[in-house]
N, C-alpha and C positions, 0 to 999 in steps of 0.2 A: 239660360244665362250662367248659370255653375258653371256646368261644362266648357263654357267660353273662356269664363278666369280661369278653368283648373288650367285647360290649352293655355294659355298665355303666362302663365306661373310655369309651367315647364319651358316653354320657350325662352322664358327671361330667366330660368334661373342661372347660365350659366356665366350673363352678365354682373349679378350681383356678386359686386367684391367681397372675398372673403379676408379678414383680419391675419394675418400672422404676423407674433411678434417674432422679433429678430436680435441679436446684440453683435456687438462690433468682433469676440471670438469669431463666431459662426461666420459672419461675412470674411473673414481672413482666411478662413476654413473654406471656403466654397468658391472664394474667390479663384484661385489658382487650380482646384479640382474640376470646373466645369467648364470654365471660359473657352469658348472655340478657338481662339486665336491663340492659345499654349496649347492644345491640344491639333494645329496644326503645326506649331512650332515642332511637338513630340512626332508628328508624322516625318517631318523634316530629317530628325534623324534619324529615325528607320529607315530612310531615303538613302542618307549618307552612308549609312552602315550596309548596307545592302549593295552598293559602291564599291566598297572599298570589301568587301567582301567577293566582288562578283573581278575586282582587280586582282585580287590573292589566290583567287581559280586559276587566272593564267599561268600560273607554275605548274598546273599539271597536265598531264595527256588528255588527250580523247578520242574517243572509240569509236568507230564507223563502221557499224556490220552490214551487208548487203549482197543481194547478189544481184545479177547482170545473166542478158543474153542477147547477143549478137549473130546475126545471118545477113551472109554477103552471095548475092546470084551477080553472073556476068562478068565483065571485062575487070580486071584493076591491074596496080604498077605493080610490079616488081621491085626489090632492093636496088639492082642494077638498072630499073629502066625502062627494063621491057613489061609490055602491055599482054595480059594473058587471060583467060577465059578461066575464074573459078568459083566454085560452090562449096562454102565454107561457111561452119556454122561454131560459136565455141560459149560455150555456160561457166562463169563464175560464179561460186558460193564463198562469202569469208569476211573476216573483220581485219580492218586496219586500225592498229594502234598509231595515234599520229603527234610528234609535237612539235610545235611552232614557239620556241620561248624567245623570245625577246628581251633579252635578261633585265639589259638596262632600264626598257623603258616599264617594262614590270619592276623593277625596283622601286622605280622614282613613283610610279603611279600608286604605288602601295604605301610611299610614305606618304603622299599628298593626300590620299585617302584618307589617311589615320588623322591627318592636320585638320580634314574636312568634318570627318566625326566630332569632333571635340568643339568645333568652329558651332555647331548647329547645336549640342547640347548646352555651349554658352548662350544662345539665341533663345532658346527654351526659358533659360531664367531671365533672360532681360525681357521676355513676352512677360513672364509669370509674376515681376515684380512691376510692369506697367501695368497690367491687368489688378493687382492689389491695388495699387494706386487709382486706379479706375474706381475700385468699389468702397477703398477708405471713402475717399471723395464726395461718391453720391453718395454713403452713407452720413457723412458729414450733413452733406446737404439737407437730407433728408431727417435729421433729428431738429436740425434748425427752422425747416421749416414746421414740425413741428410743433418745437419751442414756441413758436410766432404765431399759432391758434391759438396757445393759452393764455399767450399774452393778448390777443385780440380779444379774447374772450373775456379775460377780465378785465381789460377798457371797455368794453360793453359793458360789464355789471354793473361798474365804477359809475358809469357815465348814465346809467338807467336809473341807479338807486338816487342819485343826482338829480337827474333831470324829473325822479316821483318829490323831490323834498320840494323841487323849487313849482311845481306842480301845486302842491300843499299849500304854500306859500303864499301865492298867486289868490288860490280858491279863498283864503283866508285873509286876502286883502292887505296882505304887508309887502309884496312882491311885486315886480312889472309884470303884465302878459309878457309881453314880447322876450322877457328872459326866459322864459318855458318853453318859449319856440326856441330859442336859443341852444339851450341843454338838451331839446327832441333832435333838433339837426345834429348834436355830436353824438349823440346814440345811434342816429342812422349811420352817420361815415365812419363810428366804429364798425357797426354792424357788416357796411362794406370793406370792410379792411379786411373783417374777420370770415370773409366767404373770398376774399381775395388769397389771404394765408391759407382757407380749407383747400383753393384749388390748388396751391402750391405744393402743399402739400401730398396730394394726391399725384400729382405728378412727378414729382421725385420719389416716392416710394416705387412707381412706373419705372422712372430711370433704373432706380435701386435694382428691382425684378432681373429687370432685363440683362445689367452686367453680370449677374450672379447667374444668371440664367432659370431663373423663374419664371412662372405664367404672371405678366403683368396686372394680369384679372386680379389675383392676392396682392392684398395693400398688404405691406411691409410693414410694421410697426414698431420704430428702434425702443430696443429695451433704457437708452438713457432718454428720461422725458424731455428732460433737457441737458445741453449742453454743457458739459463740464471741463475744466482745462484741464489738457493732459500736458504733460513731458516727457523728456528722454533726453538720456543722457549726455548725447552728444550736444545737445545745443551750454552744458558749462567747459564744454574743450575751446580751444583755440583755433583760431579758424586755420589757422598754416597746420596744424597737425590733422584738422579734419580732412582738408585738402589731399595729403599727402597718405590717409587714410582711404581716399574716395579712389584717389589713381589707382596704387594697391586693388582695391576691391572689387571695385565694379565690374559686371560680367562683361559689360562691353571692351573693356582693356582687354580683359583674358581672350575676348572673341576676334579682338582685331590681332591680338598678339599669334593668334593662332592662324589667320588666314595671312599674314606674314610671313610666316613660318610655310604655309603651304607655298607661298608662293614663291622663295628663297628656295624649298625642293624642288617645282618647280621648274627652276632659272638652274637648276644642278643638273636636272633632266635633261635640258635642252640641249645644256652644253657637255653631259658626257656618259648619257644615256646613248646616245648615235655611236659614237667611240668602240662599245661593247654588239660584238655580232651579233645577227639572227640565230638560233641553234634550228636547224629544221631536221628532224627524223622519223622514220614511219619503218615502222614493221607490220607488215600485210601475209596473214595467215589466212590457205583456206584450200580450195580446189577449182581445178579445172579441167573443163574435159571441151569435147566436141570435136572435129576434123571437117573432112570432105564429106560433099555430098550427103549421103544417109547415114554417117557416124552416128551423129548426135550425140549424146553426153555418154557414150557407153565406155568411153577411153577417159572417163572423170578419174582422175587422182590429185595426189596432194600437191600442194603449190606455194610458195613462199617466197617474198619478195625484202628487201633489208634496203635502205636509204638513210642517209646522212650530210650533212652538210651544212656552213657555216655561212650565210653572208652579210653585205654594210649593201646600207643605203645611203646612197650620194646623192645629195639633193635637197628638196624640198621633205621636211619633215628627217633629215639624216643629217649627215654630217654637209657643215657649209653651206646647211641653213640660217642667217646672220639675221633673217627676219625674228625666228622663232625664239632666239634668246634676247634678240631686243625686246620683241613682245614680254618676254619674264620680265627684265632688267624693268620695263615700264610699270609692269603690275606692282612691282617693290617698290617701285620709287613713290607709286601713288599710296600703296597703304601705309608707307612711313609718314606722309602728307597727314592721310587722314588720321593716325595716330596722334601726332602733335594737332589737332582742329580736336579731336575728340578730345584729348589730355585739356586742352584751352575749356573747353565746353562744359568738362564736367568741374571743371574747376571754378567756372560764372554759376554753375547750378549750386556749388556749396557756399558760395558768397551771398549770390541771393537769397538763400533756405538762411542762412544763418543770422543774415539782415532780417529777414521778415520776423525773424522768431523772436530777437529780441528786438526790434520795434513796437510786435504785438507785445510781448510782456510788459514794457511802458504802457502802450494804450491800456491793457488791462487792467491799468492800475487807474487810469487815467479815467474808463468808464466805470469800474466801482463808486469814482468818487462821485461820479457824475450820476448816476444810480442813485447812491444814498441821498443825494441831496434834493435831487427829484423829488423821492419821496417825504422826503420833510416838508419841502412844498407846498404838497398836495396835502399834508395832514394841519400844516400849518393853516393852507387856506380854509380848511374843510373847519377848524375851528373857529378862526376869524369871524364864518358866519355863521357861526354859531352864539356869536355874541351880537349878530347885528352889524358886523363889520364889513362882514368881505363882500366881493361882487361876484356877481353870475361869471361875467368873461375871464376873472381873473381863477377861479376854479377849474373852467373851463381850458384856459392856458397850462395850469399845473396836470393835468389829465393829460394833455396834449404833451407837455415834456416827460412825465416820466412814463409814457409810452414809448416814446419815439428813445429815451436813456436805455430802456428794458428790449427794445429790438437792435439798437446799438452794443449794448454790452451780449447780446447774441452772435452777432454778426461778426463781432471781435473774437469772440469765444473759438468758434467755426473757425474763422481765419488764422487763429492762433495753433489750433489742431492740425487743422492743415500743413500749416507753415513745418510743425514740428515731423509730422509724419513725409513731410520731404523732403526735410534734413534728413531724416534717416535714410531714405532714401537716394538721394544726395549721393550721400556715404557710403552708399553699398549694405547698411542694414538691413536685416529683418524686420520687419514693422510691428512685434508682437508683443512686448513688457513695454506698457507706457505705464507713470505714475501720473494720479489727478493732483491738481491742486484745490485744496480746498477755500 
């Protein structure tokens, strides 16, 4: 029987969760260090750059060493014509220096290149600053819920040390029964509240894992117990300067300005990359030998060949191609489109981040009060009968409100953070110096 539990204790151990605490540094820290989706962003430009590197190659020559051998039996033409009977056999050894430059369209291709590097390492930080956002977020989540065990937890206490007085009571014959059934039923729907908050919890620290890239098996355990209001700066500006701070800023302007940009070189390409010749030239160093019949390579000497030449392409893909610069002309006209949709967009993004922020800051003010008075309630009622005055339901009611004040002034809390951490973002911010409120 040992033996069975010790088996079954190694099998389960590597279900049982292990604790680590966590705080909101670390997750900013690890946010943007592990996340797969910047870290295929960074593969992206290694992509581009290897691109536009491999486009900058084409300004130089390349080298073709090899040899050859050819043998001809029987009939073939002659220069003039005639049909002749011969045995001829001849051996190449050597290397051909060769270039093909295309000046224009190696130009243009190397600046679109450079437009595309740039294009992708902006892409990198708009992953890198959604991926933050991603893990403020569920860390948000994850401290609220929590918050919202502690609180369940002392509505259970509340509602237990309650439902033993009115227990007392009852036994001693001042009391109804059926009020003690009363206060046992709100002990149990706290009890389920409070296994309802432990699995929320457990499940957003799961989320939390995951964005961060953790083993979700380790519960995450936020260093703030509970939820505390933060700030930043941005939300006492003006909303028309944050605006005009957010166009400025944000990676996705610099990203669209850049693929703009490529595509304006592009449309430069099209129309006067064709204009500029082909350059083709090749020098071919080496030997050759062979003859008639049983020569073979014994007549091998040196051999050298020189070529140059300049030409245009007429046509598709060259000059009076009227498709290929429409096609530019259209790629520029859409991403000025999307320029002014994105300019519009991120511009709704800092109205609503700035609305929510100070909305929540009223409500926050709005559920303190609502909090503190809850509580008076409940201590008011808890005296009342303490004199013989108050009633079971009406105990029972103030329990119920300042539970339901105490996961309200949470949920406001969270929302308020939230709110603030995507102004900054908004904005084009870094998400890193918040101050709390106390």
């Amino acid at each position: 029987m040992r033996t069975v539990l010790c088996i079954l204790s190694v099998l389960c151990a590597p279900l049982v969760a292990a604790e680590q605490p966590i705080s909101l540094p670390a997750v900013l820290r690890l946010a943007g260090a592990k996340n797969l989706d910047v870290k295929l962003a960074a593969e992206r430009v290694a992509e581009a750059q290897a691109q536009h590197e491999a486009a900058w190659m084409q300004w130089f020559p390349y080298v073709t060493p090899g040899i050859s051998f050819r043998r001809h039996e029987g009939n073939i033409q002659t220069v003039d014509g005639q049909i002749i009977d011969a045995d001829k056999q001849s051996l190449t050894l050597g290397a051909a220096v060769t270039m093909q430059l295309e000046a224009g369209e190696t130009y243009y291709k190397n600046l679109v290149g450079k437009k595309l590097v740039r294009v992708a390492e902006h892409a990198v930080e708009v992953q890198r600053q959604e991926s933050i956002w991603q893990a403020v977020n569920a860390y948000f989540e994850t401290v609220r819920a929590q918050a919202a065990v502690g609180v369940a937890a002392e509505a259970v206490k509340v509602a237990d040390d309650y439902a033993k007085q009115v227990k007392q009571a009852v036994d001693a014959g001042i009391a109804f029964k059926g009020d003690a059934f009363r206060a046992a039923a709100q002990v149990e729907r706290n009890r389920l509240v409070q296994r309802q908050a432990r699995e929320q919890q457990r499940i957003a620290a799961a989320r939390l894992a995951q964005v961060l890239r953790i083993s979700p098996i380790v519960e995450l355990i936020p260093d703030d117990r509970t939820p505390a209001p933060v700030t930043f700066s941005e939300s006492s500006r003006a909303l028309s300067q944050l605006a005009a701070t957010a166009i400025e800023r944000r990676p996705e302007m610099a990203m669209n300005a850049e693929q703009l940009a490529a595509a304006i070189a592009a449309g430069e390409g099209a129309k006067w990359a064709p204009v500029v010749p082909t350059l083709r030239a090749e020098v071919f160093q080496g030997g050759l030998g062979g003859g008639t019949h049983d020569d073979g390579p014994r007549k091998f000497n040196d051999s050298a060949d020189y070529s140059i030449g300049l030409t245009w392409r007429i046509g598709p893909g060259g000059l009076f191609d009227r498709s290929r610069e429409q096609l530019a002309n259209s790629k520029q006209r859409g991403l000025s489109i999307e320029r002014d949709k994105l300019r519009d967009e991120i511009t709704r993004q800092v109205v609503e981040a700035h609305t929510r922020v100070h909305s929540l800051a009223e409500q926050l003010t709005h559920a303190r009060a609502a909090l503190s008075a809850a509580e008076q309630a409940l201590k008011l009622a808890r005296e009342r009968k303490a004199f013989a005055v108050g009633e079971v339901l009406e105990n029972i009611q103030a329990e119920q409100d300042l539970t339901r004040a105490r996961l309200d002034y949470l949920n406001i809390v969270t929302e308020n953070n939230r709110a603030q951490f995507l102004l900054r973002r908004a904005v084009g911010g870094t998400p890193t110096a918040a101050s709390r409120k106390k």
